[in-house]
C-alpha positions in Angstrom: -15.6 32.0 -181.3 -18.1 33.9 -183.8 -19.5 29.4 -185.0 -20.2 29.1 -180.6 -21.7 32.3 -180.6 -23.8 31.8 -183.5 -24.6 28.7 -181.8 -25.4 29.9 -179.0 -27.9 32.2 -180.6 -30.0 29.6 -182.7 -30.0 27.1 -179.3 -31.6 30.5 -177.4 -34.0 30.5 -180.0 -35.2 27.1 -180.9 -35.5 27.1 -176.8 -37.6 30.3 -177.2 -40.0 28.5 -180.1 -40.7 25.2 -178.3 -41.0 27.5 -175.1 -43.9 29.3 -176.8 -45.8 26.4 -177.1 -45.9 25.0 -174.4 -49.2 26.0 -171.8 -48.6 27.3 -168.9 -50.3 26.7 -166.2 -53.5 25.2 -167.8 -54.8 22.3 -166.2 -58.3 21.5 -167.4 -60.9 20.7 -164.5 -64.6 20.3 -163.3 -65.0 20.7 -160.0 -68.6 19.0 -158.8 -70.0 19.4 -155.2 -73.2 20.0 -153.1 -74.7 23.2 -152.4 -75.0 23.3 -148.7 -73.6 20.1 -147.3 -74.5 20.5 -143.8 -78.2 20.6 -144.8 -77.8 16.9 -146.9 -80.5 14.5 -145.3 -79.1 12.1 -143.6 -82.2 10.4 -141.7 -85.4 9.6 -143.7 -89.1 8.6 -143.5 -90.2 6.3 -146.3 -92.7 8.4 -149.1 -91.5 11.7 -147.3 -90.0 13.6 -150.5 -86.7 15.1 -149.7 -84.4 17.7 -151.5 -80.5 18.8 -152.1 -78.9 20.4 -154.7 -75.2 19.9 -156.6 -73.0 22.2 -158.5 -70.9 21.6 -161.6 -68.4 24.5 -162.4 -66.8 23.8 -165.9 -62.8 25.0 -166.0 -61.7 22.6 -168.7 -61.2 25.7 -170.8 -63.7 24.6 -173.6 -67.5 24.3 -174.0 -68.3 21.1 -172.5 -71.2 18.5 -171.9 -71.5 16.8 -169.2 -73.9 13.8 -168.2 -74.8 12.9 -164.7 -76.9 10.2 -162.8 -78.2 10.1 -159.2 -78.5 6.5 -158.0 -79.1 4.8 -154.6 -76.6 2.1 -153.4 -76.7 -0.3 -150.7 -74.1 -0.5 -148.6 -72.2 -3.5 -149.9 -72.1 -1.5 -153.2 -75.4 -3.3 -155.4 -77.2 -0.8 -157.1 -80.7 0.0 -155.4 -82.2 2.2 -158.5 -81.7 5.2 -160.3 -83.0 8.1 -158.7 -82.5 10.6 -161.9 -80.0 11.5 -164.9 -79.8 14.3 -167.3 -77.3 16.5 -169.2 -75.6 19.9 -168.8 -74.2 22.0 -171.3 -72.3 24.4 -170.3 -69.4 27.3 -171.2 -66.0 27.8 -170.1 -65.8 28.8 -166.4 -70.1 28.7 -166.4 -71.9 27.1 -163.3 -74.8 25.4 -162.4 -76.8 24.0 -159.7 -79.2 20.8 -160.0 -82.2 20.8 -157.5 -83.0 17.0 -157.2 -86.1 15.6 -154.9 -86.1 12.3 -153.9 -88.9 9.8 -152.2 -87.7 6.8 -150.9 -90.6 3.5 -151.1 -89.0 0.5 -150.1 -87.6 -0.4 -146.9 -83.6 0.2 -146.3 -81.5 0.4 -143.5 -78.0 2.6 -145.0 -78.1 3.9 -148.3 -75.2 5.7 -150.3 -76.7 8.4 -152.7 -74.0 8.7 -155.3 -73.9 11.6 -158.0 -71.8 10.8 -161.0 -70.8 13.5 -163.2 -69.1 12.3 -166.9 -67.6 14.2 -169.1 -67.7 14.5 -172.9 -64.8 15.7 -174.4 -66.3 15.8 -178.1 -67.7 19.3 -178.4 -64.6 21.4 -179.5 -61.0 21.2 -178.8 -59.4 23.5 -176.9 -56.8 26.5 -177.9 -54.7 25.6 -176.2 -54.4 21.8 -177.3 -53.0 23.2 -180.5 -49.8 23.6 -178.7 -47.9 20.4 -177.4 -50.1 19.1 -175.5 -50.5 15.2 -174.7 -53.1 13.1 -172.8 -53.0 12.9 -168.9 -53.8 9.8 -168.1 -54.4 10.8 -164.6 -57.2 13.0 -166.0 -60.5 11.6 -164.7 -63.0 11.4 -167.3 -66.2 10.9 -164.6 -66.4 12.6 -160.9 -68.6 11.3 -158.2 -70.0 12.4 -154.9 -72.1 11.0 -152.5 -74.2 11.1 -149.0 -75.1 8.4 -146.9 -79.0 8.3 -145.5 -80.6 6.0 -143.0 -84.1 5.0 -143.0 -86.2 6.2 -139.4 -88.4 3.6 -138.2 -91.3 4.8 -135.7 -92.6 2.4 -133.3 -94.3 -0.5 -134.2 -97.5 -1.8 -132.6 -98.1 -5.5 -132.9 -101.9 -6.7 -132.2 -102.3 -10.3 -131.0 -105.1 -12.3 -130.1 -105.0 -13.2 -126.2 -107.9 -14.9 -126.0 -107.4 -19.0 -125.0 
């Protein structure tokens, strides 16, 4: 009776060791969205300059840096151009906004305005990756959001020569 109870005891606490390092409830993320959605431009004039802003709020629970790029698509997917790209480096739980302008020169009819946020994990390692802690490979290393504009067309006046 005293060799089960004994055993009993050391189980409890090798449970209670690999229970201490273990996280709990951590689950790293980067949330990325616009600022105002219902304001995003959805009809435009060509070489009018338009505007919206996104957020990136960093809960990865390190210091991380993040690189984004803003590029118009058509709508079969082919890449237009890149409207602009740049880097972030922010804090644990920081935020910040991006204003962007935009002027669009060439003709379209539906374009997809697509802002890709990736994330580099190299800056430091995490506390709490000390513990046992493996790879999620569900864990998206790049985020993306988009709007979908549509180019406004005025009237068109065609002149033509009547005289026979």
């Amino acid at each position: 009776m005293k060799t089960v109870l004994i055993a009993g005891i050391v189980i409890v606490g090798i449970f209670l060791i690999v229970l201490a390092f273990i996280p709990l409830g951590i689950e790293p993320l980067t949330e990325v969205y616009f600022e105002n959605h219902t304001s995003l431009p959805a009809y435009l004039f060509l070489d009018k300059p338009y505007n919206f802003s996104f957020t990136v709020h960093n809960l990865e629970y390190q210091k991380m840096r993040y690189e984004y790029s803003i590029d118009a698509y058509s709508e079969d997917d082919t890449l237009l151009y890149n409207i602009d790209s740049g880097e972030l480096l922010m804090f644990d739980n920081e935020t910040k906004t991006t204003n962007e302008q935009f002027i669009m020169n060439d003709n379209f009819n539906r374009t997809k305005i697509v802002v890709n946020v990736t994330k580099d994990l190299s800056l430091e390692d995490p506390k709490f990756k000390h513990k046992l802690w493996w790879p999620d490979p569900n864990y998206p290393m790049s985020i993306d959001i988009h709007f979908w504009v549509e180019e406004i067309t005025g009237p068109q006046i065609i002149i033509t020569n009547n005289s026979e």
